[in-house]
C-alpha positions in Angstrom: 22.8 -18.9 -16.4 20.3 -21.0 -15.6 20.9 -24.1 -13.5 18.0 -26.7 -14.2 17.8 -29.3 -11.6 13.8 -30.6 -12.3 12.2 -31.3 -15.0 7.9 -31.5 -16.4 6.6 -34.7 -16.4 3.3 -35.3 -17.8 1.1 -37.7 -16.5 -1.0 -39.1 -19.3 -3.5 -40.6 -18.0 -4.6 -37.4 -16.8 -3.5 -34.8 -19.3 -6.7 -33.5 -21.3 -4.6 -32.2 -24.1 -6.1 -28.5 -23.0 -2.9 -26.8 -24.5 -2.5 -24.1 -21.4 1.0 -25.4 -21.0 2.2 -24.9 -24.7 0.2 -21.2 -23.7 2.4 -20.3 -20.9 6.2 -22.7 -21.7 8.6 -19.4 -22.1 11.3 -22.0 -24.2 8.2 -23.7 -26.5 9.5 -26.8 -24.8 6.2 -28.7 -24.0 3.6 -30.1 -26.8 0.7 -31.4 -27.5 1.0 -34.5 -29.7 -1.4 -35.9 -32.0 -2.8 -38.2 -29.3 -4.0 -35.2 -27.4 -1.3 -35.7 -24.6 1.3 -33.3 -23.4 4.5 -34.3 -23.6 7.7 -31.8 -22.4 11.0 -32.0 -24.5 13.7 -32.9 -22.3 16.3 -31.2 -24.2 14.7 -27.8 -23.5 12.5 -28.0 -20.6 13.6 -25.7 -17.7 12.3 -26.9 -15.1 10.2 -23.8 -14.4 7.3 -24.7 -13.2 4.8 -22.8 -15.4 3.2 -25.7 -17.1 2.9 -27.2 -13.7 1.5 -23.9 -11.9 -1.4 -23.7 -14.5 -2.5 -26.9 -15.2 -5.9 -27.2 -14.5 -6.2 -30.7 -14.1 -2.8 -31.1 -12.6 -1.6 -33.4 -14.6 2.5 -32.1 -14.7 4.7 -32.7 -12.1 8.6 -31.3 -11.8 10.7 -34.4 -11.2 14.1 -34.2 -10.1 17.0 -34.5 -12.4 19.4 -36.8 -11.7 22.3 -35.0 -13.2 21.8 -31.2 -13.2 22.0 -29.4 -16.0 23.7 -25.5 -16.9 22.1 -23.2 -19.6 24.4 -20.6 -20.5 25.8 -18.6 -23.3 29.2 -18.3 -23.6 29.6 -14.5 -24.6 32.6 -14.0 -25.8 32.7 -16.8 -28.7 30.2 -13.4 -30.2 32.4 -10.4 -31.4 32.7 -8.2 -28.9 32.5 -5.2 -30.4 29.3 -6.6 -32.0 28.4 -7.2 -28.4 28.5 -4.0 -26.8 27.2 -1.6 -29.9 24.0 -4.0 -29.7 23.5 -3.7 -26.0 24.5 0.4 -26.4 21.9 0.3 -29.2 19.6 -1.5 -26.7 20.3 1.0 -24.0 22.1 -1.5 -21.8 25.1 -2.0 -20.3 26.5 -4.7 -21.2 27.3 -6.2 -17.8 24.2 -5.0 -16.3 21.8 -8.0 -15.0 18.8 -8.1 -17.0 17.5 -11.5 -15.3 17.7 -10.8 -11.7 16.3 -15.0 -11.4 19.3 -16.6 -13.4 21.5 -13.8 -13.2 21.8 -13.3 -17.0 23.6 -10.1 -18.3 22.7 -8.2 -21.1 26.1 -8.9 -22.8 25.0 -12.7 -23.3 21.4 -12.0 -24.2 23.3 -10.0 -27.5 25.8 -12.9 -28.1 23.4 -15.1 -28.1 21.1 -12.6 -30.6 24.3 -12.3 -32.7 25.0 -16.3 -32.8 21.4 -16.9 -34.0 18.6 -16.6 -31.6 15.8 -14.9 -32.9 12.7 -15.0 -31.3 12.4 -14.6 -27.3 12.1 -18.4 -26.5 15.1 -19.0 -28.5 17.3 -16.4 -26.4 15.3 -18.4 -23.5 17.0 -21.5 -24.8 20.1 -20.4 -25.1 20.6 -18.6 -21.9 18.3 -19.1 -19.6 16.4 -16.0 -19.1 12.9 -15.8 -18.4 12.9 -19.6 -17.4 12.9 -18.3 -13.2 9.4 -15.9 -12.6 9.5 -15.9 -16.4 7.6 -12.1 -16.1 10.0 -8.8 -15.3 12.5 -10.2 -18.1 10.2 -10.2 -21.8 11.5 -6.8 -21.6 15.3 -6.2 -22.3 14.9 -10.0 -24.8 12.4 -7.9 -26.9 14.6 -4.8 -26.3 17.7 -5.9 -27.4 15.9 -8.1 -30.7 14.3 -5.2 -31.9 17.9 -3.3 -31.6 19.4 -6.3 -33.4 16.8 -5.6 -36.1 14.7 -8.7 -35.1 11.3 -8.2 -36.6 8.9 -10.0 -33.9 6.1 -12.0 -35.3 3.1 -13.2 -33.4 3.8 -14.2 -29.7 3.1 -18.2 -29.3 0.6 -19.1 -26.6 -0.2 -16.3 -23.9 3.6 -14.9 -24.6 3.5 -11.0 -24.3 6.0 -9.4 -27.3 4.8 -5.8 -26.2 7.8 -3.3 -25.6 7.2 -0.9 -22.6 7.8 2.2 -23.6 11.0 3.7 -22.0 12.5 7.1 -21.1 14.3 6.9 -24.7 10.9 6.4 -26.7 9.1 9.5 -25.5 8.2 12.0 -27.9 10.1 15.1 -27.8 7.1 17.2 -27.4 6.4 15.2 -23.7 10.4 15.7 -22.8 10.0 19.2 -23.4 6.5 19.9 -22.3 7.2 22.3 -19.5 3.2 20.7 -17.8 5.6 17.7 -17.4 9.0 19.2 -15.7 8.8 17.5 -12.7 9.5 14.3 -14.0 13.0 15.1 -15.3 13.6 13.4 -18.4 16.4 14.7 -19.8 18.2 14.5 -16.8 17.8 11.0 -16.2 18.4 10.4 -19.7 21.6 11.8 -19.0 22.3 9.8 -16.0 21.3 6.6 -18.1 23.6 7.4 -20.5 26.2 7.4 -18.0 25.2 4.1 -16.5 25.1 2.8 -20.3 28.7 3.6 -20.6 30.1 2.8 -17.5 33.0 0.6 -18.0 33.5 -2.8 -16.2 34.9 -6.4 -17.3 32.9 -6.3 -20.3 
């Protein structure tokens, strides 16, 4: 989950309507109106600081809430066995902790996939992901879409919607190469699969 206690506030009267926070808002929550000002949705806004990091004129502030507010996805109001064939397809384990910043789990990144989040910043949205460094965790969102059958369009702003290649994506001819034995592969696919499996509370 994501716990939001600030939130971007944009000071008008020095906002130049330069867009680089729509660029770099992992939840699409700030805009640039047709008066050339910035402006962040309250609704959405979590509070992570990006907007505020890269202005150039410095023109957003985080401003405490006065009430904090949760982001979370409730996993289980998804099918469960929906649940965990989408993170197996994924190559996660369900319970395993794909947002070390908000301590998100895989499992709740697929409900909220199943429930109607398609794009990353939706899954953002919905559970909070991405919204702490907002870097290491593109990956297992755009992971676990494409599994879902998610076809990604363009990425808004300076999003990245590239997929890292991964142990699973490597061409046969590499896994078997015996130039490249050192490294493995088969035997940590193995041991992946194991860790995929492992049961817990999920």
């Amino acid at each position: 989950m994501r716990i939001v206690t600030t939130q971007a506030v944009v000071d008008p009267a020095v906002c130049t309507g330069c867009r680089t926070c729509e660029k770099v808002c992992p939840t699409e929550s700030i805009r640039v109106g047709d008066n050339k000002k910035a402006f962040a949705n309250r609704e959405t806004c979590t509070g992570c600081g990006n907007c505020e990091s890269r202005c150039p004129v410095m023109a957003i502030k985080l401003v405490a809430l006065s009430e904090r507010r949760v982001i979370e996805v409730d996993w289980t109001k998804a099918p469960r066995d929906k649940v965990v064939a989408l993170c197996r397809k994924a190559r996660f384990n369900p319970e395993a902790v794909v947002c070390f910043c908000t301590g998100t789990r895989a499992r709740e990144v697929a409900a909220a996939i199943l429930l109607g989040a398609n794009t990353p910043e939706e899954v953002s949205r919905a559970t909070g992901i991405r919204t702490g460094c907002s870097v290491e965790c593109i990956q297992p969102i755009l992971r676990l879409l494409t599994a879902a059958g998610v076809t990604l369009g363009k990425a808004p702003g300076w999003q990245w919607y590239g997929l890292t290649p991964t142990n699973w994506d490597l061409p046969e001819s590499v896994v078997k190469n015996p130039a490249y034995r050192k490294f493995y592969f088969e035997a940590d696919r193995k041991l992946m699969e194991r860790v995929i499996d492992a049961k817990g509370g999920a």
